[in-house]
Residue frames as a rotation matrix with the C-alpha (Angstrom) as fourth column:
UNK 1
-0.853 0.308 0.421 52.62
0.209 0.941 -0.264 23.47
-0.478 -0.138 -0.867 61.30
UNK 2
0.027 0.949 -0.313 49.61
0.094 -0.314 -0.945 25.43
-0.995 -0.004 -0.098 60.17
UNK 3
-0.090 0.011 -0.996 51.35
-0.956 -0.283 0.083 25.92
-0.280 0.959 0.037 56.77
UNK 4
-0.925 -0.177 -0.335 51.87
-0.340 0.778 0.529 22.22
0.167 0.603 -0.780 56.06
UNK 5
-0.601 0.777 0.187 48.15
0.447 0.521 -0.727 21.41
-0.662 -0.354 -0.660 57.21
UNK 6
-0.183 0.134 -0.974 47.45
-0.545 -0.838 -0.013 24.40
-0.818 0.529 0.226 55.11
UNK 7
-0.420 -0.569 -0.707 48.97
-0.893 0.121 0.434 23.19
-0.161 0.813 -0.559 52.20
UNK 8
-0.999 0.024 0.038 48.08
0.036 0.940 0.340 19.44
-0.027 0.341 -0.940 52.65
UNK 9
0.141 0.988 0.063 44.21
0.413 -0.001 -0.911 20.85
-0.900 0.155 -0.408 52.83
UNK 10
0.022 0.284 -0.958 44.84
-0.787 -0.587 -0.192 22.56
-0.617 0.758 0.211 49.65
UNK 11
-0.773 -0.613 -0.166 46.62
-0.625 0.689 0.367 19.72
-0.111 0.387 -0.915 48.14
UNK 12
-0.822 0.474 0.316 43.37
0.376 0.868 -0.323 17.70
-0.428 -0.147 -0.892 49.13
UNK 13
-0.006 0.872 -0.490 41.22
0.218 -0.477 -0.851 20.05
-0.976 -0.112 -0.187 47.45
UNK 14
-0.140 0.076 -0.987 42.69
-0.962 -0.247 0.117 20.45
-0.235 0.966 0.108 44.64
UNK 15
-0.999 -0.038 -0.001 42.85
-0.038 0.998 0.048 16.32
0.000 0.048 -0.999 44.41
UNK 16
-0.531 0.845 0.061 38.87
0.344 0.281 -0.896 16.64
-0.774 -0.455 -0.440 45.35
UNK 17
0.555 0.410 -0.724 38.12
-0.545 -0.478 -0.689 19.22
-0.628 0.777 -0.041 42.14
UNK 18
-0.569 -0.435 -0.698 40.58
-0.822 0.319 0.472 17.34
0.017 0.842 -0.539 39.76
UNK 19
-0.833 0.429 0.351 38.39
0.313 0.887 -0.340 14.18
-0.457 -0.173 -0.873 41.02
UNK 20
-0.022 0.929 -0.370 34.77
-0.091 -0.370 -0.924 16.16
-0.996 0.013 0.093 40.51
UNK 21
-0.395 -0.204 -0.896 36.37
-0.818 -0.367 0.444 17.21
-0.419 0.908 -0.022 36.55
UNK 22
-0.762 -0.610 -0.218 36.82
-0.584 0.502 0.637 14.00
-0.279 0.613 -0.739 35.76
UNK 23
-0.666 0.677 0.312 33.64
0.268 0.608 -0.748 12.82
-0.696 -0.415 -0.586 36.96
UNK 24
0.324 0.615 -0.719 31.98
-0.178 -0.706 -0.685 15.46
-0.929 0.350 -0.119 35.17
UNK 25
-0.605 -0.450 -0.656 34.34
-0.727 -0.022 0.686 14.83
-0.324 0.893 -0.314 32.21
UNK 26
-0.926 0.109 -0.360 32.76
-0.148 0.775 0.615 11.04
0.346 0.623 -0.701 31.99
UNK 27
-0.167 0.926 -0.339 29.39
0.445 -0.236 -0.864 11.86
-0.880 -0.295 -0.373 33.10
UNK 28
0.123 0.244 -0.962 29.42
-0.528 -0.805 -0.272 14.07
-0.841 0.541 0.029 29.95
UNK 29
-0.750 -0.360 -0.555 31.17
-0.658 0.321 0.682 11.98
-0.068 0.876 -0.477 27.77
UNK 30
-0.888 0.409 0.209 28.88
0.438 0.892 0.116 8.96
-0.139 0.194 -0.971 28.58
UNK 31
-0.024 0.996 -0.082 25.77
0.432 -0.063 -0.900 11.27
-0.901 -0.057 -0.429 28.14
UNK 32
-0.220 -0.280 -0.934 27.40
-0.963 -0.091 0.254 12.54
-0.156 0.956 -0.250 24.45
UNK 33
-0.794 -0.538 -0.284 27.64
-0.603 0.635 0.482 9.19
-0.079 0.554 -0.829 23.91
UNK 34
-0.496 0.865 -0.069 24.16
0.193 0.032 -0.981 8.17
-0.846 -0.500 -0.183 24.92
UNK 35
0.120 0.579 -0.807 22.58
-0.669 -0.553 -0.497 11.02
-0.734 0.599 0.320 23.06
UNK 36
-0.357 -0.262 -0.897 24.22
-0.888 -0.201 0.413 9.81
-0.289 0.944 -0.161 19.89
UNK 37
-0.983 -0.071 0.172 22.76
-0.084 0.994 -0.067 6.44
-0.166 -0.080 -0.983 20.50
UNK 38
-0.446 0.878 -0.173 19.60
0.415 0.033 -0.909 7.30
-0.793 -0.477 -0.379 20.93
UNK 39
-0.194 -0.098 -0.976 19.95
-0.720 -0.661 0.210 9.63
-0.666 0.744 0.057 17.73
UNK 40
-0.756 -0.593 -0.277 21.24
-0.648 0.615 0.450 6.58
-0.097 0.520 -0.849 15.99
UNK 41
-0.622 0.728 0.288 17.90
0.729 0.673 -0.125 4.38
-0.285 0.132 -0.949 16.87
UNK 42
0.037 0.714 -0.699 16.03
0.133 -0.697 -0.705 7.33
-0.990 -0.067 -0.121 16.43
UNK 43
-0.581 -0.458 -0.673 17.58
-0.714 -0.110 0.691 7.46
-0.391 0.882 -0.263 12.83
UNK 44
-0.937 0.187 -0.295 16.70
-0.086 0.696 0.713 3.80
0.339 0.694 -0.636 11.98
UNK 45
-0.325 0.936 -0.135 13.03
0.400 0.007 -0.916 4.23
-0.857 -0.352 -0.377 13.79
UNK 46
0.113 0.765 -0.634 12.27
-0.182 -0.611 -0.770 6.56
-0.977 0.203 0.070 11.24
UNK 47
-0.692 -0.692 -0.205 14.01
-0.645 0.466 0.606 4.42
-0.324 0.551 -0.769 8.50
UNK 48
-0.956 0.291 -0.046 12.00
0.265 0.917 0.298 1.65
0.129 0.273 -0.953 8.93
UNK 49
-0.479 0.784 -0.395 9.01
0.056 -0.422 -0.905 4.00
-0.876 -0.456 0.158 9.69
UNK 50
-0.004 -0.075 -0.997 9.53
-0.865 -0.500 0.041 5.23
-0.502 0.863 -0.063 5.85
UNK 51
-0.850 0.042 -0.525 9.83
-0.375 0.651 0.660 1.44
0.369 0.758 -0.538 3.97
UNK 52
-0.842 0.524 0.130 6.71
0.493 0.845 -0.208 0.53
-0.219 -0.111 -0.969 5.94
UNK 53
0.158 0.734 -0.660 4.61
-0.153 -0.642 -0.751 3.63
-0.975 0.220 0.011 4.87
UNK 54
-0.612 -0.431 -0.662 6.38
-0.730 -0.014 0.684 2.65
-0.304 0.902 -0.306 1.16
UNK 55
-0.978 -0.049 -0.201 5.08
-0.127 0.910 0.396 -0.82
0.164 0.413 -0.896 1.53
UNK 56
-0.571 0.787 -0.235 1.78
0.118 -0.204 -0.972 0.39
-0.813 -0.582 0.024 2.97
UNK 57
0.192 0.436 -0.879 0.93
-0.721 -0.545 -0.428 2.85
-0.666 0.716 0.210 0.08
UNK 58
-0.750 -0.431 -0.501 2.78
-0.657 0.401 0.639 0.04
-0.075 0.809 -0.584 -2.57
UNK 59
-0.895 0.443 0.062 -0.01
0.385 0.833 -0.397 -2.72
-0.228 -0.331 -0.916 -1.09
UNK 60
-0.060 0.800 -0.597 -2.68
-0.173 -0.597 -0.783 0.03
-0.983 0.057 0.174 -1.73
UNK 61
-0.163 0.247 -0.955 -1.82
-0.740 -0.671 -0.047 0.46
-0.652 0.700 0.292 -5.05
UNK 62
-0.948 -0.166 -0.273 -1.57
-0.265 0.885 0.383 -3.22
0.178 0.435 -0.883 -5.95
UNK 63
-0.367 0.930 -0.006 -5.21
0.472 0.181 -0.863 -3.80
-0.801 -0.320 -0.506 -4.14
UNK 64
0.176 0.579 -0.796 -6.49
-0.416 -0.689 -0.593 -0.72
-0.892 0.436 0.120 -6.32
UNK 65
-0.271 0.058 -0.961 -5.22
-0.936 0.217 0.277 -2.15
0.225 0.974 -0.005 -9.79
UNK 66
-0.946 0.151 0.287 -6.47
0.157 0.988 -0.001 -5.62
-0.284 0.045 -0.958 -8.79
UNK 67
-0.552 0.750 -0.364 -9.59
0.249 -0.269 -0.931 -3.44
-0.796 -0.604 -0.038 -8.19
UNK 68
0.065 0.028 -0.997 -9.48
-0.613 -0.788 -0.062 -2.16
-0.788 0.615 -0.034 -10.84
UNK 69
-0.760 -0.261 -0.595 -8.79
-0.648 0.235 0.724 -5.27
-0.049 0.936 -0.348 -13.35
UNK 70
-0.784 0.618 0.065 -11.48
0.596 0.777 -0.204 -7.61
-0.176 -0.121 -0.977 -11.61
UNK 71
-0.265 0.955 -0.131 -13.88
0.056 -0.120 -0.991 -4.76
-0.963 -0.270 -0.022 -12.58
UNK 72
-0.263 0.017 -0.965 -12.86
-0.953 -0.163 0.257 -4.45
-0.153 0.987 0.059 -16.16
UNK 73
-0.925 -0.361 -0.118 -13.41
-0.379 0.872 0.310 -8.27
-0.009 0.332 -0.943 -16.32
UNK 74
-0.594 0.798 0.104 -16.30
0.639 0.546 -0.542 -8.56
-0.489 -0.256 -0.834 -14.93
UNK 75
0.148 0.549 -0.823 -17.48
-0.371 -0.741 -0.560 -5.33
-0.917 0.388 0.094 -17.36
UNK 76
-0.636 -0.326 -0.700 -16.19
-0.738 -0.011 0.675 -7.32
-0.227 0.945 -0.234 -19.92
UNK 77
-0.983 -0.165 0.087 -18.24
-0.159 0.985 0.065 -10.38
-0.096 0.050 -0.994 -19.10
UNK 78
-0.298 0.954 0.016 -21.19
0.475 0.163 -0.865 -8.90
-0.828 -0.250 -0.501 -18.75
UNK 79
0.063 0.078 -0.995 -20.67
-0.772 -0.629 -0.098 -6.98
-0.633 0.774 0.020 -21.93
UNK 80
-0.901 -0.370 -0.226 -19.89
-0.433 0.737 0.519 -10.62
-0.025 0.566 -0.824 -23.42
UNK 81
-0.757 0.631 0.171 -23.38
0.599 0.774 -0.206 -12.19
-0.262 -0.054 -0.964 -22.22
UNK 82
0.147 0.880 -0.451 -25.25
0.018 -0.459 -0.888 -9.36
-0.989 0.123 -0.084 -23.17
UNK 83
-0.321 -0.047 -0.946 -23.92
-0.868 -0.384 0.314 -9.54
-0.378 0.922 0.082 -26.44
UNK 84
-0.995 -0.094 -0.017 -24.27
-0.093 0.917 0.387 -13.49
-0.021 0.387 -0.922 -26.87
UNK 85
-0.225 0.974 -0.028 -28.07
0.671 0.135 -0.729 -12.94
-0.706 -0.183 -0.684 -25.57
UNK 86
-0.248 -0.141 -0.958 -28.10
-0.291 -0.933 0.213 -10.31
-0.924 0.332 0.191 -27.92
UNK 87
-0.828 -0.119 -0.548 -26.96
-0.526 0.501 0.687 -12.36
0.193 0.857 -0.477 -30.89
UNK 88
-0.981 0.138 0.134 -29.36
0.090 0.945 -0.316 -15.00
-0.170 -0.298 -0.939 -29.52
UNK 89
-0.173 0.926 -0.335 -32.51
0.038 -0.333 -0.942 -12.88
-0.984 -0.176 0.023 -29.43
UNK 90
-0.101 -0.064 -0.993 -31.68
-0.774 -0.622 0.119 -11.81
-0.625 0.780 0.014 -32.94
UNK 91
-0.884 0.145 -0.444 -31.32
-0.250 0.657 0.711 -15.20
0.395 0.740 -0.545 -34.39
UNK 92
-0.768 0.616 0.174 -34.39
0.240 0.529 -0.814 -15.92
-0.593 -0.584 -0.554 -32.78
UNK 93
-0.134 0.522 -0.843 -36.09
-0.197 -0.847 -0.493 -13.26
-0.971 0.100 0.216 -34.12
UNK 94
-0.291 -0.111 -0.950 -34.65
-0.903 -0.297 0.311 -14.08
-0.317 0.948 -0.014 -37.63
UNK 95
-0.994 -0.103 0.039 -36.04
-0.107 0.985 -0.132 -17.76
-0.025 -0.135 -0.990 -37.20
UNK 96
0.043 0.980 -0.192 -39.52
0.441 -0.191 -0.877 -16.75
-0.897 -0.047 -0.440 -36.28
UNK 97
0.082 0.173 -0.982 -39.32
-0.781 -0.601 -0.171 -14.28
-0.619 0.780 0.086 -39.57
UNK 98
-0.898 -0.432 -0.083 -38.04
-0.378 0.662 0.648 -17.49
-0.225 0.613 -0.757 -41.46
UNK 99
-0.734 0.655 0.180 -41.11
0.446 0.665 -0.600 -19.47
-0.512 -0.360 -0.780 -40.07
UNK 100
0.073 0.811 -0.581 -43.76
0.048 -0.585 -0.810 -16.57
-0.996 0.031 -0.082 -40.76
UNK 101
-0.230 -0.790 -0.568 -41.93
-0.664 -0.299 0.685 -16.29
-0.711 0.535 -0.456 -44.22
UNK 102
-0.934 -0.314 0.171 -42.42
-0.230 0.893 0.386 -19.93
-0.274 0.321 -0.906 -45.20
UNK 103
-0.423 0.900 -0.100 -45.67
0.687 0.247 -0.683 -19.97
-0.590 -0.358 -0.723 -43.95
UNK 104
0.041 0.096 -0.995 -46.49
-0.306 -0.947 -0.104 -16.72
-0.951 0.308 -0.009 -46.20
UNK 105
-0.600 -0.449 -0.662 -44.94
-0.784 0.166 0.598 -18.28
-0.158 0.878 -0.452 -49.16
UNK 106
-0.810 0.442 0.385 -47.44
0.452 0.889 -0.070 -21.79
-0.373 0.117 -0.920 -48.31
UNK 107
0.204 0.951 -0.233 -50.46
0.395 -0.297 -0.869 -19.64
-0.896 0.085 -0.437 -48.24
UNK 108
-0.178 0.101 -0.979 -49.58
-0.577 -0.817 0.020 -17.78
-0.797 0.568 0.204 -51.31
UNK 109
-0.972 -0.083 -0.222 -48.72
-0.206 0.756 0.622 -21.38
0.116 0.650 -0.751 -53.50
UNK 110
-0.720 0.684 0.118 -52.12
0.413 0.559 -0.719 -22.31
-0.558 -0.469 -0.685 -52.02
UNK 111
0.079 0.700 -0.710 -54.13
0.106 -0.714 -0.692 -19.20
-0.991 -0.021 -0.130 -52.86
UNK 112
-0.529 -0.363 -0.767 -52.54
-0.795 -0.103 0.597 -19.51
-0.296 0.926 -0.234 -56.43
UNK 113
-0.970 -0.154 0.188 -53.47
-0.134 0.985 0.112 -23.27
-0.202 0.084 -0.976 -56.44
UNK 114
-0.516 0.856 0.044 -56.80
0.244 0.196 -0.950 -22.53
-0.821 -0.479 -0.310 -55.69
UNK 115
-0.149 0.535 -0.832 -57.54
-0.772 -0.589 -0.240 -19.58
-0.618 0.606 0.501 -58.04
């Protein structure tokens, strides 16, 4: 009698470790499977980490050449009104010489006239 109690306690032990394996088997498998999930978002985290540091630095560089043409414009514009005041001063200048000119040329007809 002691062997078949024997026996049917082994019998239940081994049933009790083939139970544990399996547990352990899918305990493992679902934490394999896990991991690789976690890999997997971890993957596209740093994916989309990488096109928004692209689009980061791309937005920079668009700002900087915007920067960069609105100052050439506005160096051009003031280089445009200083020249136009430029021109402007100059015909002025060459207007007043006209004037003084004319006025040079009256007094001389005069000073002839006189003699």
């Amino acid at each position: 009698m002691k062997d078949v109690e024997l026996q049917r306690k082994l019998q239940e032990d081994e049933a009790e470790r083939k139970r544990n394996e399996k547990e352990a088997y899918e305990r493992s498998k679902q934490i394999r499977l896990e991991k690789q999930r976690l890999e997997a978002a971890q993957e596209i985290f740093l994916e989309e980490k990488e096109k928004v540091r692209r689009l980061l630095v791309q937005q920079e560089e668009q700002e900087a050449k915007e920067r960069a043409e609105r100052m050439l414009k506005e160096k051009a514009e003031r280089e445009a009104r200083a020249r136009i005041e430029s021109e402007k001063r100059e015909k002025d200048r060459m207007e007043k010489l006209r004037k003084i000119i004319k006025v040079s040329n009256s007094l001389e007809r005069e000073q002839v006239i006189s003699k």
